[in-house]
C-alpha positions in Angstrom: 19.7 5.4 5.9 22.4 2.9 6.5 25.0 1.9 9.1 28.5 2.3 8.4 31.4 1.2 10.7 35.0 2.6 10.6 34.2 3.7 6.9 32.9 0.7 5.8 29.2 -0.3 4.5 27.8 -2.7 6.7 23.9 -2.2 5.5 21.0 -0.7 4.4 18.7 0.4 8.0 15.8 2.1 6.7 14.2 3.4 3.5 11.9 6.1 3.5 9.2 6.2 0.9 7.3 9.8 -0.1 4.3 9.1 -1.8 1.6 11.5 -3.3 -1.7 10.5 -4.6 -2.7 8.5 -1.7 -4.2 8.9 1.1 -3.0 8.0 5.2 -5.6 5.4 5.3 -5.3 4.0 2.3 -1.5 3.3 3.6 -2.7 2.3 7.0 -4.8 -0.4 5.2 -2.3 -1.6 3.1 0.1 -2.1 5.4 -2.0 -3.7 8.7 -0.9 -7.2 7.4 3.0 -6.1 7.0 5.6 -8.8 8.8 6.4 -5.3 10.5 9.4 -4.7 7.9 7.2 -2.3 6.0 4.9 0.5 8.0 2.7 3.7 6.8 5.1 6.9 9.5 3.3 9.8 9.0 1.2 12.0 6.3 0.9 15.6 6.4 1.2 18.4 3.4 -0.9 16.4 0.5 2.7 13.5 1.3 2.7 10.2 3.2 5.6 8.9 4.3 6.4 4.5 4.5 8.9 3.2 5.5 10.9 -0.6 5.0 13.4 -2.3 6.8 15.5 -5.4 6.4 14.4 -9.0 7.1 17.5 -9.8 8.7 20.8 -7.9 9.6 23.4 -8.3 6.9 25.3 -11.3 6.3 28.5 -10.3 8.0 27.2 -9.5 10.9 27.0 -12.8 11.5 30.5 -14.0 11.5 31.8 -14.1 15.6 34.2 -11.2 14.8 31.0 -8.6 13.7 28.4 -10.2 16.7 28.4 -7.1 18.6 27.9 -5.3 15.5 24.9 -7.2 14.5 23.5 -6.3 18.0 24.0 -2.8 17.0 22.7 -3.3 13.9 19.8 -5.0 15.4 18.9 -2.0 17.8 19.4 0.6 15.0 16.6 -0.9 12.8 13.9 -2.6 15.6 14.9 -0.6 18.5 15.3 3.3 17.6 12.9 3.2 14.5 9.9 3.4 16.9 11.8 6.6 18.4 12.1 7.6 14.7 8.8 7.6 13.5 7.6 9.3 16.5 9.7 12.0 16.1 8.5 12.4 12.4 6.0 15.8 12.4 4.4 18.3 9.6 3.8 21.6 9.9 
């Protein structure tokens, strides 16, 4: 997933990783000591899903003109991907 203003690429927000051949705690155990950029989301139907975000926001975002879209930026990635993987279910 990625965040694009006006048409243009400002940077990558999330990937999404579907993994088979492992199990949910297995993930869980491998990613406890993660900086919090990498996370096990959900497992269900024999799949586990991880996920990754960016380190930092990208570098333009920190030129004065793009500060307000770095905030964006920022509450994109830290802010709605708790919202995100809640929302994540199997059936």
């Amino acid at each position: 997933m990625s965040m694009v203003d006006e048409g243009k690429f400002i940077g990558r927000l999330v990937t999404i990783g579907v993994l088979e051949g492992v199990t949910k705690e297995e993930m869980e155990d491998y990613y406890e000591g993660s900086l919090g950029t990498e996370a096990f989301m959900a497992a269900g139907n024999d799949l586990v899903l991880v996920y990754s975000i960016p380190y930092e926001p990208p570098g333009q975002t920190h030129e004065e003109e793009y500060w307000e879209l770095g905030e964006q930026y920022l509450q994109m990635v830290q802010g709605d991907m708790d919202k995100i993987v809640e929302s994540v279910k199997f059936e």
